[in-house]
Structure formats: C-alpha cells, structure tokens
C-alpha positions as CSV (number, residue, x, y, z in Angstrom):
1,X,126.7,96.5,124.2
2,X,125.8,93.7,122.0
3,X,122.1,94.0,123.0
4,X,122.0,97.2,122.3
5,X,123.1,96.6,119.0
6,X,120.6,93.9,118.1
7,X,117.5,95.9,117.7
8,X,119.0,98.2,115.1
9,X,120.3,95.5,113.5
10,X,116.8,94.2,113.0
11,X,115.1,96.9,111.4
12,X,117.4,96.5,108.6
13,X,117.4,92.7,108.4
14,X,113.7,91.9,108.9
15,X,112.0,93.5,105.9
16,X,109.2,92.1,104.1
17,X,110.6,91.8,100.8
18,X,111.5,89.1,97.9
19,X,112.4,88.1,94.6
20,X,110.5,88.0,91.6
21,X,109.9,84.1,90.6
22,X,110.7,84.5,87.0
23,X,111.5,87.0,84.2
24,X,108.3,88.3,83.6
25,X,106.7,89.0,86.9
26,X,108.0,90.7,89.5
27,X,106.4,90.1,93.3
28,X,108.1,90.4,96.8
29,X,107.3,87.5,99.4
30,X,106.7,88.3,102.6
31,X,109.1,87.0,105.4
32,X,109.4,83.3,105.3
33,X,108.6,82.0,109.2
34,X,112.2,80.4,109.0
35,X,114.0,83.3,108.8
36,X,111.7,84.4,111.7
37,X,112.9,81.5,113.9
38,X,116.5,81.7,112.6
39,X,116.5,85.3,113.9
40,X,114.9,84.5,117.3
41,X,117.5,81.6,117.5
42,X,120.3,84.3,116.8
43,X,118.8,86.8,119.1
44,X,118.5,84.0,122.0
45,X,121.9,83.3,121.5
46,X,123.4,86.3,121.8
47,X,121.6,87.6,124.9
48,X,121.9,85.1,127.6
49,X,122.6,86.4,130.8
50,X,122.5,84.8,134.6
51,X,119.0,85.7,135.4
52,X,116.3,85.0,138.0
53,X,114.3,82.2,136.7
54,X,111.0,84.0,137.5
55,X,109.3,87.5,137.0
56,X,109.8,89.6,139.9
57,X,108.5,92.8,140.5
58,X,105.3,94.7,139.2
59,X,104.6,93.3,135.4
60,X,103.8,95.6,133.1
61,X,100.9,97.0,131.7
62,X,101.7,98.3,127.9
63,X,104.8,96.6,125.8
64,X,106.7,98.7,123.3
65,X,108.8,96.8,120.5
66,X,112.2,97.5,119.3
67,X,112.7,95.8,116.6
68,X,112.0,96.1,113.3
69,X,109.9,93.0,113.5
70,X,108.5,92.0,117.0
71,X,106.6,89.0,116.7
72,X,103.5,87.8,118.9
73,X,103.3,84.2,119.6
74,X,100.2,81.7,119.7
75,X,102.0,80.4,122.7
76,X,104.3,81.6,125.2
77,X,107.7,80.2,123.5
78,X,110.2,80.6,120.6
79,X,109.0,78.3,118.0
80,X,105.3,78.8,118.4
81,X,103.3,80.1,115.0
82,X,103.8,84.1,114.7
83,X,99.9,85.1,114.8
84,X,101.2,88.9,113.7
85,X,103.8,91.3,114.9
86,X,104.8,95.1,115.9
87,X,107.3,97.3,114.4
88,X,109.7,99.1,116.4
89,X,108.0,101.7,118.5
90,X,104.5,99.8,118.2
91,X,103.0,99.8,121.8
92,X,100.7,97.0,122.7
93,X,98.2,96.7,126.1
94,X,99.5,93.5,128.4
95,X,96.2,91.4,129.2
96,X,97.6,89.1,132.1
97,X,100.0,87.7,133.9
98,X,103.4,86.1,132.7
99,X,103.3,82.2,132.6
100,X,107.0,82.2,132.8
101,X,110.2,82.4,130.5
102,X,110.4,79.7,128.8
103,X,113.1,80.5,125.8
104,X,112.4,84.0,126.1
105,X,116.0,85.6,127.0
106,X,115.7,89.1,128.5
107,X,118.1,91.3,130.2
108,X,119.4,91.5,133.7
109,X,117.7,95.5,133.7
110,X,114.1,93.6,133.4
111,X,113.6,91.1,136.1
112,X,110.5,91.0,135.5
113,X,110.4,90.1,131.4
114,X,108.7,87.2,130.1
115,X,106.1,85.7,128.1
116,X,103.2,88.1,128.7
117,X,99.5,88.1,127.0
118,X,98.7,90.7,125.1
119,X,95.7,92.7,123.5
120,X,94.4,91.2,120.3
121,X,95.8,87.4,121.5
122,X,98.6,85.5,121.6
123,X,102.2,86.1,123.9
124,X,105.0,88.4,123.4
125,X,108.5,87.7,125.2
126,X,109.2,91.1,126.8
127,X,112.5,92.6,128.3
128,X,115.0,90.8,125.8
129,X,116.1,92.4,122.3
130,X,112.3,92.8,120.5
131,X,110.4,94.4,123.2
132,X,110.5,95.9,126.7
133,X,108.3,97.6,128.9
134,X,106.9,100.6,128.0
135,X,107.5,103.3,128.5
136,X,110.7,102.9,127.8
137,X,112.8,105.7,129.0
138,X,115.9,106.6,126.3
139,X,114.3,105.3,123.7
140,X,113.8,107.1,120.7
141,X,111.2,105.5,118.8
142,X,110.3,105.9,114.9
143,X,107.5,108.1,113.6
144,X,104.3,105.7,114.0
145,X,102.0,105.0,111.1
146,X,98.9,107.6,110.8
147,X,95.7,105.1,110.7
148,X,93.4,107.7,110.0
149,X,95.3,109.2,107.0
150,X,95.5,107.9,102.8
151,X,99.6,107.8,103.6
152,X,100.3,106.2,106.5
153,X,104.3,108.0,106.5
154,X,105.7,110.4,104.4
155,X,107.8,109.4,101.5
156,X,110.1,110.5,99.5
157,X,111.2,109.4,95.8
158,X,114.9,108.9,95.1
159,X,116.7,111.1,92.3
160,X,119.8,109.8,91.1
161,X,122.4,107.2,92.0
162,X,122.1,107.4,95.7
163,X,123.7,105.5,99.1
164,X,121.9,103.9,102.1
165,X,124.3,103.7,104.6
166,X,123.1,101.6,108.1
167,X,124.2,104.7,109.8
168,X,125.1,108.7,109.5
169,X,128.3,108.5,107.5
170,X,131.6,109.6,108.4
171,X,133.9,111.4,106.0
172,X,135.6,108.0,105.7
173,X,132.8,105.9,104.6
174,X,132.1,109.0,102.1
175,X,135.5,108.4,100.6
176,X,135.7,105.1,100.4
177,X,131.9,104.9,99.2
178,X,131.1,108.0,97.3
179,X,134.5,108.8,96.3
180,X,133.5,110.9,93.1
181,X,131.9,113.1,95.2
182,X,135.4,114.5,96.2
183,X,138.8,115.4,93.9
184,X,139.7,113.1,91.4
185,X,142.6,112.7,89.3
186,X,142.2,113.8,85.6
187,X,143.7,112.6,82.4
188,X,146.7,115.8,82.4
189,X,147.5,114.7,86.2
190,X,145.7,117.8,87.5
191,X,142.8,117.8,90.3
192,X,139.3,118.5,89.1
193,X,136.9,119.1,92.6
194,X,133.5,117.5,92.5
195,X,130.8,119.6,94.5
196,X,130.4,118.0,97.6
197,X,126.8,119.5,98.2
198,X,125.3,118.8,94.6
199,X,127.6,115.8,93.7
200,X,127.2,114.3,90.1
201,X,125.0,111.5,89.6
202,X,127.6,109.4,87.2
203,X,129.8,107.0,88.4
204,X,133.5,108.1,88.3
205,X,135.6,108.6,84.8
206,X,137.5,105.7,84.1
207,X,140.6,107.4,85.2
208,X,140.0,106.8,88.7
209,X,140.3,103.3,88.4
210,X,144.3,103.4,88.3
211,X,146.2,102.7,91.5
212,X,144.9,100.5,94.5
213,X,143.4,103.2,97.0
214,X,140.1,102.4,98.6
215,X,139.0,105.3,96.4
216,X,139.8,103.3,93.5
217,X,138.6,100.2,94.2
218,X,135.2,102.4,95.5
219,X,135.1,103.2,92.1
220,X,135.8,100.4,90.5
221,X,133.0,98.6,91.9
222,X,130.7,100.9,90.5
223,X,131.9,101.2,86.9
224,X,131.6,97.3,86.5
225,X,127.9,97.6,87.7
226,X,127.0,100.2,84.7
227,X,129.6,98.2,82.0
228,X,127.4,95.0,82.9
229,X,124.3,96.3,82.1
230,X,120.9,97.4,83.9
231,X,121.9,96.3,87.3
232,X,120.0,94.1,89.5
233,X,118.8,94.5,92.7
234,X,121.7,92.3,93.8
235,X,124.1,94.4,92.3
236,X,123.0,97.1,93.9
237,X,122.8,95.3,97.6
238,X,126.4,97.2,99.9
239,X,128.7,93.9,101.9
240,X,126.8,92.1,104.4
241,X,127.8,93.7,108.0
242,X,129.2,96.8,106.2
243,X,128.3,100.7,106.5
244,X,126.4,100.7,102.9
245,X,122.9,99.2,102.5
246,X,122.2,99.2,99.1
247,X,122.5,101.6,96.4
248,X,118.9,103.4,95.4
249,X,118.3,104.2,91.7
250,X,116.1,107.2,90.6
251,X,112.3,106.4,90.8
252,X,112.6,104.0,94.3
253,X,110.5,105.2,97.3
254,X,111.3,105.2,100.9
255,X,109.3,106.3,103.7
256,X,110.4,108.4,105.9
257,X,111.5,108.7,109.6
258,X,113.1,111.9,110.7
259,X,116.0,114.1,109.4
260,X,119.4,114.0,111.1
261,X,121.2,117.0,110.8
262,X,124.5,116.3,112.8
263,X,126.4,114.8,109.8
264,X,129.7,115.5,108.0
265,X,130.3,118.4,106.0
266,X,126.8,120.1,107.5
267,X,124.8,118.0,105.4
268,X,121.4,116.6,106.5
269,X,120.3,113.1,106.0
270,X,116.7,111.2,106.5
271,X,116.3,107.7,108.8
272,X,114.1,106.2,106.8
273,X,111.1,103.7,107.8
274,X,113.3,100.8,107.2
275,X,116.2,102.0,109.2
276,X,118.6,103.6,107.1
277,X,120.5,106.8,106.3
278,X,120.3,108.9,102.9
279,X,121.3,112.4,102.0
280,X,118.6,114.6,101.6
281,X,119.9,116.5,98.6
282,X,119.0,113.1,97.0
283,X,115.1,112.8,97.7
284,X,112.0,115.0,96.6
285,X,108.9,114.5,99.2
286,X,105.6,112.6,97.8
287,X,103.5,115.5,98.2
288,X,100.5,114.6,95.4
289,X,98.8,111.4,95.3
290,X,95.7,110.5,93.7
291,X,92.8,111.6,95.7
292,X,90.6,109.5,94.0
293,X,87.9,107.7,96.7
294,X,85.3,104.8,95.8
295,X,81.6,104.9,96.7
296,X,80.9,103.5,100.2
297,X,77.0,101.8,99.3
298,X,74.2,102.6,101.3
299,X,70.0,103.1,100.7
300,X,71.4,106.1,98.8
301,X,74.1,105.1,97.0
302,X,73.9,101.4,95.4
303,X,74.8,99.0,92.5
304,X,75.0,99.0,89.5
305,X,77.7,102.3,88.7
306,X,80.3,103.5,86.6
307,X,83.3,106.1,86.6
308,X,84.5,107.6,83.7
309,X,88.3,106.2,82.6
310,X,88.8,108.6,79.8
311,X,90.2,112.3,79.3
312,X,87.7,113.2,76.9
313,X,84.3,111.5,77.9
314,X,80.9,112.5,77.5
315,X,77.5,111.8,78.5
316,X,74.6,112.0,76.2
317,X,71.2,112.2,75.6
318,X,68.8,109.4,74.3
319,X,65.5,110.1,72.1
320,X,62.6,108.5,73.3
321,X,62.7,105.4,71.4
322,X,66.3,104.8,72.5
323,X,67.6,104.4,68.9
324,X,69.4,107.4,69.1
325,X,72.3,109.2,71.9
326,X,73.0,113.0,71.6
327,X,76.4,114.8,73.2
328,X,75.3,116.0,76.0
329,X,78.5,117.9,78.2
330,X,82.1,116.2,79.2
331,X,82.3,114.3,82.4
332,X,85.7,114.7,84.1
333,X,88.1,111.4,84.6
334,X,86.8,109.6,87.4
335,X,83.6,111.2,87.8
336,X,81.1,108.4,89.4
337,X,78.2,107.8,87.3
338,X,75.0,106.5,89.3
339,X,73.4,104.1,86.8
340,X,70.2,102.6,86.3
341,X,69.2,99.5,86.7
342,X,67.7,99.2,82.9
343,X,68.6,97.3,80.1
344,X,71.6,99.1,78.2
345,X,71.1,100.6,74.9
346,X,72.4,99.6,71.4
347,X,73.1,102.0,69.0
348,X,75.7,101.9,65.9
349,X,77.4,99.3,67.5
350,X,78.2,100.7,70.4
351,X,76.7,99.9,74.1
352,X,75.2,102.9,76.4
353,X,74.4,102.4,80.1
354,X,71.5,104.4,81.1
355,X,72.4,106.7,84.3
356,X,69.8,107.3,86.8
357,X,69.3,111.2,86.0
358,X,68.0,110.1,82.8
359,X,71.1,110.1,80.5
360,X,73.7,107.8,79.4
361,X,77.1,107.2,78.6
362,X,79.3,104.9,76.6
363,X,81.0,101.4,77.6
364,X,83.9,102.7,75.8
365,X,84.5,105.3,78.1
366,X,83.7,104.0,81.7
367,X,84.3,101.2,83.7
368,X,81.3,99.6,85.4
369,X,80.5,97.8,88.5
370,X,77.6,95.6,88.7
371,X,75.7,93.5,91.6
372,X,77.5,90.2,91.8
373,X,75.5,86.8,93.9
374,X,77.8,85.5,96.2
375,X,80.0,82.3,95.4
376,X,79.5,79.0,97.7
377,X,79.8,79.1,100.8
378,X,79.8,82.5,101.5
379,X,77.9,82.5,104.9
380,X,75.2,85.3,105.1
381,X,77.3,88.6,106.7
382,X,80.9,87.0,105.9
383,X,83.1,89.7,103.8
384,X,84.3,89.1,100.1
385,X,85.6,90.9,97.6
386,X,85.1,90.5,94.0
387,X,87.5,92.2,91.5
388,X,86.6,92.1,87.9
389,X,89.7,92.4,86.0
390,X,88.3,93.6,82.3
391,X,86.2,96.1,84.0
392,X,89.1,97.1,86.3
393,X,86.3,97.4,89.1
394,X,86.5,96.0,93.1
395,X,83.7,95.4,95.3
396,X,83.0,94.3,98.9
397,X,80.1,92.4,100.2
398,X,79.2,91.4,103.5
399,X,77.0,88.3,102.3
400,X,74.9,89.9,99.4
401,X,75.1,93.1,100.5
402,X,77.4,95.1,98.7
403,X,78.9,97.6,100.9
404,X,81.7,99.6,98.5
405,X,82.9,99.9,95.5
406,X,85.9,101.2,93.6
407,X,88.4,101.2,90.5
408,X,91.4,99.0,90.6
409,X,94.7,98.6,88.7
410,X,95.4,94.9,87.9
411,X,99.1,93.8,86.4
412,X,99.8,94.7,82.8
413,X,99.1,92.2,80.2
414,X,101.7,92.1,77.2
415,X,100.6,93.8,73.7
416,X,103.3,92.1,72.0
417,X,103.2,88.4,73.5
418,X,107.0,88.0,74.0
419,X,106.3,87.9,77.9
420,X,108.4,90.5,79.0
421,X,106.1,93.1,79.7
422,X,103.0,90.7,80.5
423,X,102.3,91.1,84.8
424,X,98.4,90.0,84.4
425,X,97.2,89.1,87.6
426,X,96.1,86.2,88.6
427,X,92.7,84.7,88.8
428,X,90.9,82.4,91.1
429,X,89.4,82.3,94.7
430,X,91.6,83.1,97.5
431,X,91.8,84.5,100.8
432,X,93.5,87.1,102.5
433,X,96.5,85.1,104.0
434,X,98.4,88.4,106.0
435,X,97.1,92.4,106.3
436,X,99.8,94.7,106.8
437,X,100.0,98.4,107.1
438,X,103.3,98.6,105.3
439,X,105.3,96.3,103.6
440,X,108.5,96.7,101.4
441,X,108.2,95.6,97.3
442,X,110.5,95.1,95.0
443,X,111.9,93.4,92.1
444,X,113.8,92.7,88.9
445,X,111.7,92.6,85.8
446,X,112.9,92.1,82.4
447,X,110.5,94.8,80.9
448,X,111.2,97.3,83.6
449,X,114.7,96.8,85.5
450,X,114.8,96.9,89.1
451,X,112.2,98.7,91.4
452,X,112.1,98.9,94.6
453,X,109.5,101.1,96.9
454,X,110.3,101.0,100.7
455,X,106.3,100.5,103.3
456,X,103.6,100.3,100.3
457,X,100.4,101.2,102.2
458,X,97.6,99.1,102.9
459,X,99.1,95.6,102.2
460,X,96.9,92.9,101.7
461,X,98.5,89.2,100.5
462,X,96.3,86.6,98.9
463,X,98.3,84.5,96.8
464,X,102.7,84.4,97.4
465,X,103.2,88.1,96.6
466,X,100.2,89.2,94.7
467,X,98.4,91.6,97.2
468,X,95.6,94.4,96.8
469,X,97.4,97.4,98.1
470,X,97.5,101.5,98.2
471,X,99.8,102.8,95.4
472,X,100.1,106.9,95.4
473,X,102.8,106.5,92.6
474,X,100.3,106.5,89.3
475,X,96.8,107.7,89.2
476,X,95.3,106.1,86.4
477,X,92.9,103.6,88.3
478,X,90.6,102.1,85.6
479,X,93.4,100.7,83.7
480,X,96.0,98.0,83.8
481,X,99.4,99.7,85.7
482,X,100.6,97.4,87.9
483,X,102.8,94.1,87.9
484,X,100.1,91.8,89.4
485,X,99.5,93.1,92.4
486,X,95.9,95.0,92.7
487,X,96.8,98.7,93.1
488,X,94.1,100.8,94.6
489,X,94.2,104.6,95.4
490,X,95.6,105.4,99.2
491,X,92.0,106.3,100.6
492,X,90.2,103.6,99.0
493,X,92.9,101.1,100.1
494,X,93.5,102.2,103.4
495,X,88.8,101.8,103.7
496,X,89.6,98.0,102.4
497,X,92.4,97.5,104.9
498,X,90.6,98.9,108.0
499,X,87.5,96.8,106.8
500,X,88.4,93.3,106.1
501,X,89.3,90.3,107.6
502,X,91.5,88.8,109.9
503,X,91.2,92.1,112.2
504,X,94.5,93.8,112.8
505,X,94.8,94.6,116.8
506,X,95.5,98.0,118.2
507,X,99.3,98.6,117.8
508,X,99.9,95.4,115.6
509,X,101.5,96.3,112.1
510,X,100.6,93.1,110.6
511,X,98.1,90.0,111.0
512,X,98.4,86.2,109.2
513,X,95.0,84.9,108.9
514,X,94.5,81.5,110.7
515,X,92.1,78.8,111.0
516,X,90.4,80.3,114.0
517,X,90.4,84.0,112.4
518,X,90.2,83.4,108.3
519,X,91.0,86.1,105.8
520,X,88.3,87.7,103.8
521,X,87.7,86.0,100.9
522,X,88.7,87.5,97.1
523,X,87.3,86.7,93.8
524,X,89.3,87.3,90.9
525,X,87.8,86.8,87.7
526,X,87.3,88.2,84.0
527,X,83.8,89.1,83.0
528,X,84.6,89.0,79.4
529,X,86.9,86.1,79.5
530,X,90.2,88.4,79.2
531,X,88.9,89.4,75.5
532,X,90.9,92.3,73.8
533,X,89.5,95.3,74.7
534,X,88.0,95.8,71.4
535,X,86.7,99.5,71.1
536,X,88.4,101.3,74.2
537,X,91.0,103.2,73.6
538,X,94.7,102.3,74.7
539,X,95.2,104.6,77.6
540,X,93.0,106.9,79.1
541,X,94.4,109.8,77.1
542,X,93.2,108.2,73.7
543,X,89.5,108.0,74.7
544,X,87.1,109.9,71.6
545,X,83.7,110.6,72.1
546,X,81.1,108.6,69.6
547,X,78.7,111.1,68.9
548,X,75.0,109.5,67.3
549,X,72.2,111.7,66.0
C-alpha cells in the first residue's frame, strides 16, 4: 500500500519551482539535485522488500514512469548525476541489458527490475516507485505533452479564491476547508445559505469566527491571510501531508489533465498537470494565445528585418533624393518587414530603414533584427543565440549562418527607479544549462504580488531561473513584459526548443547540459547600451505616425 502511494505523492512534491531571490525580481529555480537524492533516499527507504538479488525473467523493452519526476542516471546507481528525467506516463525505449541492482529497490511483482540502459543515454532503475515496465497494465497515465503543437497541454486560468486539494474532496474536507461555501451563522442568529454550485469568492464574515468548530477555525485561517495584507505564496501553501495544496488566486495558470466527475455534490473537478484537484466552476480554458510566428531564414528569407511593434504604424514612401518619406498605407502589429540591406535614411530627425519593395518605415515603430558575427569561439556549425534586448529581437545561428529570427519580451525595467517594478534581464554570455518541455514558475514580487503559472511551455534555463520560454498569457512581443525571463510566443518558442542544444531524447521531459553534450550558447546584450528609448512610444498602443513631405 505504501508503494502505491509514493508515486502520487511525487507528482506533487517534485515540481520545478522556487523563490524569488530578492524583492524585486521574481524567478523560480529548478529542482536542486539534493532534494533529488533526498527523495530517492526516501523512496529507497520506504520500499525494501526480500527480493531476488538478480533480474529474472525477460527484461523489458520500453519503461513507463510514474512519478512526477523519474530521473535517468549517468550510471546505474542512486547517487549518480541526473543527465534528465520523465514525467509520469513518459515512456522511454530500453537499449540493453540490466547490469544489476545496485540501490535500485523495486518490488516483489517485478523480478526482473533494475538498472536498465535507455534511449538517449544513461540508466533508469525500473520496477520500484519511479518507473516500471511498460505497458503497465492499471495504470492510468496523464495526458502526454503534444510536441508538434504551440501548447503542449491545455490550461486553464484561475478565477477567484480557489482550493487545490491532493485529491477529489469529500464533503468533509469541503467543510472544514471551504466552509463559506455552506450555511453560516449571521449576526441576528439566523442561517443565511451560500450557493454551493456558484459559491462566493470572499472569505467568510467575521461572524464565523466565534466558537471552536473546524468550520471556524477554517475560517479563521483565511481571514488573517486577507487582514495581513497581499498574501504570499507561503501563505497560501495548505499543511504539509494534508488534503489542501495550496490556495490559487485569480490570474494563476494550471495545465490540465482530465476532468473527474465522481465528486460530492455532482460537481466536476480537473487533475491538473501537476497532480492536483480543483473545481471546475473555478477555471476558464486558455483558448487564445498569440499566434504570432518568427521568420525561419533561408535563400529567400534573410537578415536584416523588422516587425512592426505599434498599433498605428505606417510605411512610407521616399523621393528620389531620400530627403523626404511620404505616408504610404498602415502596416498591421507584427507584420514582418523584409528590409534592405542599405544605409538607413535621415530625415527630421528621425531614422527610416529602407524595405526591400522599395519603401520604408520608421525606427520608432518597429523593432529590427540585424546580421550579428559570431562571438569567440563559436565553432563553425555550433548553435547560438543572440538576443538584443533594446531592439527586443532573438536570433539563432548555426556558426554565421543565421537560421531564425523573432521578437522577444525581456523583464521590465523600472520607470520610476524605486526597484520595485524593475525585472531587466540579465546580460552576458551563457549557456543553456537544462531544456524542459514544462516547468512550473512562480513568485512573490513586490510590484506585482504573488504569481504562480503551473508547466510554462518550452523551458529553457541559462542563468539560476532566468530562462527563454513560451508565454501564451500576453501578446505584446516587441516590448518589455516579463520579469526577466525571455518570453517568446508558443510557436516560436516551442521552434527554439525543438532546435537547440543539449538534444532532449524521445520521451524525456527534460535534459541538463553536460560537459560531453553542452547547451547552446546565448548572447544577451544591449545594442544601445540600455539608453532610454528616446522617441518610441511607451506601449505599443501609443505609437503615432511621423508623417514628412
């Protein structure tokens, strides 16, 4: 029984997430390798049984994991460097045979578990609590990420105060942890009933805090979270070992599983990605991201280019002697502008790129990406990226071929230089330490209050927490959004993900670079040393066309 309990138990407590590291910038850390091994220690611990000391029987030929992080080992034992892992329901080829057991614990039901060798390198210990043979028959496993699609789940966004519970709730844990949800005393001594199947989203009147009924201390609970202020994510986090995971707060994400409809008082509730239960009433599906895509670059299609940023841009028309631009038509946001490869044109102050159809259009009003040598050291077909962060622009070479090219959104700066609103990402050369399809963010910030949004697509780390990832909750790529991460539309993330470097195996959620198998490299720099930007507008809604006879 305990075994069976373990797996389940994982998906919940083997997240990739983290703390912000100060005030003013809020980034999650992915799983420190010592709460990996502490984990596998536990695990061991728990499932030691009087077992053959050997494989017997056929070995297998595919693995499936169970839990919510299944780690493959350099080497076939415990405390050998993770080189990646599965998540539950990941299924994974076996390469060869077992070279034995050695502090890999698996169950009496799989004689034959061991280390084994799988696809993409390295060992994973098979028939214990994180993976068996598969198929694996009663096993139910979660919705598997879509490769080939922008999203790689469905989501959801959270509205209102809302519960994770670890699993469906009983009427119990609804009265002990959503107690407003059901009749309350009121200040004449009457009843008042709450609607069960729209509940309110306010905590309960202070009038339910008299007497010492779990209802009240329910209650309780939540009314000193709102009296102390914005809550933290801490705040919001349910008792270690208990039904309750955490509380969400309207505007958190989760991905989602599949919807349970055997539940108490015939409501519904999603499984979500990360392995826990919320009502349905509570969450609206993500059904409109941005479907903004970059320019893969080809004979056809090549540097340099720009995009229109603004709401109300224009292209115009030079005279022949370029001292002079006439308004041609509006371009659309985010319409790519092929440019030439001329010298730009100055007029009243203000800078026009040429376009290759013979036209122009204003710096003010797009964002441009231009051919870039590579740094030192880059070998001659090795991948890089480059971002520019004042031109808000990404693209990836292979050597000194330039091979896409897209808008980004960098981390916010602060207008007001008091710190609390200033998430500028960082600059630098780094590497692409970990890839992951998914991986869990959030945060406290100072500026913004907590955040939280459950298997961000397209994860990829190269400093602590600052990654370039998929973000399908804004759509204003071009301009500063984020909090210091690199956001990147879904389809142009997931085209970055699928193309860099270390490789991700077949059925592997995640990858750490390593000596052997280094990440892609990723410039980060300012073209115009971080100036102001002196003559664009604020936001992309605040863009007015200069119009030069």
């Amino acid at each position: 029984m305990l075994l069976a309990a373990i797996p389940a138990a994982l998906v919940f407590a083997l997240r990739p997430r983290g703390t912000p590291p100060s005030s003013t910038v809020a980034r999650v850390v992915p799983i420190a390798a010592e709460a990996r091994d502490a984990v596998d220690a536990a695990v061991a611990d728990a499932s030691r049984a009087a077992l053959p000391t050997m494989p017997v029987g056929p070995p297998p030929t595919q693995v499936i994991a169970l839990a919510g992080w299944t780690p493959v080992r350099a080497e076939p034992r415990r405390d050998a460097p993770a080189l990646g892992y599965l998540r539950a329901g990941g299924v994974v080829d076996v390469v060869g045979p077992s070279p034995g057991r050695d502090g890999c614990v698996v169950h009496r039901e799989h004689p034959n578990g061991g280390w084994y060798p799988v696809r993409g390198g390295g060992f994973m210990c098979v028939g214990g609590a994180f993976a068996v043979p598969a198929p694996s028959r009663g096993y139910r496993a979660p919705t598997q990420p879509d490769l080939r699609a922008p999203m790689p789940y469905p989501y959801a966004v959270n509205y209102g105060r809302t519960t994770m519970y670890r699993r469906v709730p009983t009427l119990a844990d609804l009265h002990e942890f959503e107690p407003w949800r059901f009749a309350h005393a009121t200040p004449d001594g009457g009843a008042m009933e709450a609607d069960a199947a729209v509940p309110s989203t306010s905590p309960p009147p202070a009038t339910a805090e008299a007497g010492d009924g779990t209802d009240a201390r329910s209650a309780r609970r939540v009314v000193e979270v709102r009296d102390a202020g914005p809550p933290r994510l801490s705040d919001l986090a349910g008792d270690r070992g208990g039904p309750v995971i955490r509380q969400l707060l309207g505007g958190m994400y989760v991905a989602l599983d599949r919807l349970i409809h055997e539940a108490p008082a015939g409501e519904s509730y999603w499984r979500t990605q990360s392995g826990g239960f919320v009502r349905s009433g509570r969450l609206s599906a993500v059904r409109h991201w941005s479907p903004f895509e970059g320019q893969v670059l080809d004979d056809t299609h090549h540097l340099p280019m720009a995009w229109m940023v603004s709401e109300t841009g224009w292209d115009y028309v030079p005279n022949a002697s370029g001292t002079a631009v006439s308004s041609h038509h509006r371009l659309a946001r985010l319409t790519p502008v092929p440019l030439a490869d001329e010298a730009s044109l100055h007029i009243g102050g203000q800078i026009y790129y040429r376009s290759t159809d013979g036209r122009a259009v204003s710096s003010r009003n797009v964002r441009r990406a231009a051919l870039r040598p590579p740094p030192p050291g880059v070998g001659p077909t090795e991948k890089w990226i480059d971002v520019d962060l004042d031109e808000q622009v990404l693209v990836a070479y292979e050597g000194a071929r330039p091979v896409f090219t897209t808008l980004i959104s960098s981390g916010r700066r602060d207008p007001n230089g008091d710190g609390q609103h200033n998430f500028e990402t960082p600059t630098g050369s780094f590497r692409i330490q970990s890839r992951h399809i998914t991986a869990t963010m959030d945060g406290d910030t100072a500026g913004d209050g907590p955040y939280s949004i459950e298997d961000v697509p397209w994860v990829m780390y190269f400093q602590g927490s600052y990654a370039l990832h998929g973000a399908f909750w804004h759509g204003y790529f071009g301009w500063r959004m984020s909090h210091g991460c690199v956001n990147l539309s879904p389809a142009d993330a997931r085209w970055v993900f699928l193309w860099a470097d270390p490789p991700l195996p077949a059925g592997w959620h995640g990858v750490y670079a390593r000596a052997t198998q280094p990440g892609a490299r990723v410039e980060l720099r300012h073209s115009r040393a971080n100036a102001p930007e002196e003559g664009r507008p604020a936001n992309a809604a605040h863009a007015i066309p200069v119009v030069r006879d």
